[in-house]
C-alpha positions in Angstrom: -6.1 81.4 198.3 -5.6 80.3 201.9 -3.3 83.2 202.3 -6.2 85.4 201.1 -8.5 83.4 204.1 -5.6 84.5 206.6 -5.6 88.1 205.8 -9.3 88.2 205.8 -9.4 87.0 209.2 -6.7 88.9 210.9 -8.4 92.2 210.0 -12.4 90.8 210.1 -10.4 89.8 214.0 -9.4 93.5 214.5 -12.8 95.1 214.5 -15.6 91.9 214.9 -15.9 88.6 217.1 -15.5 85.4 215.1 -16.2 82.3 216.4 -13.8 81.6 219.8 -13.0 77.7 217.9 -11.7 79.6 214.7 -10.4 83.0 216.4 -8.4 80.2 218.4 -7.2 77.9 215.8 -5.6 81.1 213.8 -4.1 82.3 216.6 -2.6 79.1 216.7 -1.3 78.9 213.5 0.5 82.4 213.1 1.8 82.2 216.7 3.7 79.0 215.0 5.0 81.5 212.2 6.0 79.8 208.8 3.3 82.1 207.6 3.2 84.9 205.0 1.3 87.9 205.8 1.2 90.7 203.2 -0.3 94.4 204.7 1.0 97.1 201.7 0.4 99.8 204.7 -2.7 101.6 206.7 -4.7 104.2 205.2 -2.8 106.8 203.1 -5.5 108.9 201.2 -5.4 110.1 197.7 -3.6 107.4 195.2 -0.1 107.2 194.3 3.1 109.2 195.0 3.3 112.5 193.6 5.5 113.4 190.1 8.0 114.9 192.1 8.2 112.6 195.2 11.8 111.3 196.5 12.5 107.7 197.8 15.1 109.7 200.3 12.3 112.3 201.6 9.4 111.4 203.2 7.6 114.9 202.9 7.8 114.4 199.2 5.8 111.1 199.7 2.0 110.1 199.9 2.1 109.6 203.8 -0.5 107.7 206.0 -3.2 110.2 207.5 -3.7 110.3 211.5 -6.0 107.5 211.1 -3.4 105.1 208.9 -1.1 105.6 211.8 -3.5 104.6 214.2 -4.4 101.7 211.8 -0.3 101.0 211.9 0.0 101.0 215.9 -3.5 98.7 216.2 -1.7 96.1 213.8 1.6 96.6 215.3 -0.6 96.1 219.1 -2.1 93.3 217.5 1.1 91.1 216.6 3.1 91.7 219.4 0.4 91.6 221.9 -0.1 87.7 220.6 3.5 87.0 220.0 3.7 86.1 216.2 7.3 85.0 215.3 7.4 87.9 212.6 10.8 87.7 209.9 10.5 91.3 207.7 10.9 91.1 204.0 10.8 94.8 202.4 10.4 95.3 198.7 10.4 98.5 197.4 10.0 98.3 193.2 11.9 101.4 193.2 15.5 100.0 194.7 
């Protein structure tokens, strides 16, 4: 659940003012690390890959729009502009 809280606040962070106490003490806390932050990816419209996608071809793929990869490069922006010690786990249920 307090992963959930973390999440929450990252993106409510992104696009609203929270209080500067709270804004301050997260900052705190991910710029620490030993954090998990989950983000599946921006906005990809529709749902799901099609039948005939390919793991190996990215036109085959459900992509993000123009406006998932702004979302990306704001998130990306976001992290290395306030220095989060960031490890990358992938997991593909497909591999």
């Amino acid at each position: 659940m307090k992963f959930l809280k973390f999440l929450l606040i990252i993106f409510i962070s992104l696009t609203t003012s929270i209080k500067a106490d709270l804004n301050k003490n997260l900052m705190n806390q991910l710029q620490d690390g030993n954090k998990l932050i989950f983000i599946r990816h921006a906005y990809a419209p529709g749902s799901g890959d099609p039948n005939n996608f390919n793991l190996n071809d990215c036109s085959t793929q459900r992509n993000l729009s123009e406006e998932g990869r702004k979302q990306a490069e704001k998130i990306g922006e976001f992290f290395k502009k306030n220095k989060f010690k960031i490890k990358i786990y992938i997991y593909n249920k497909y591999t």
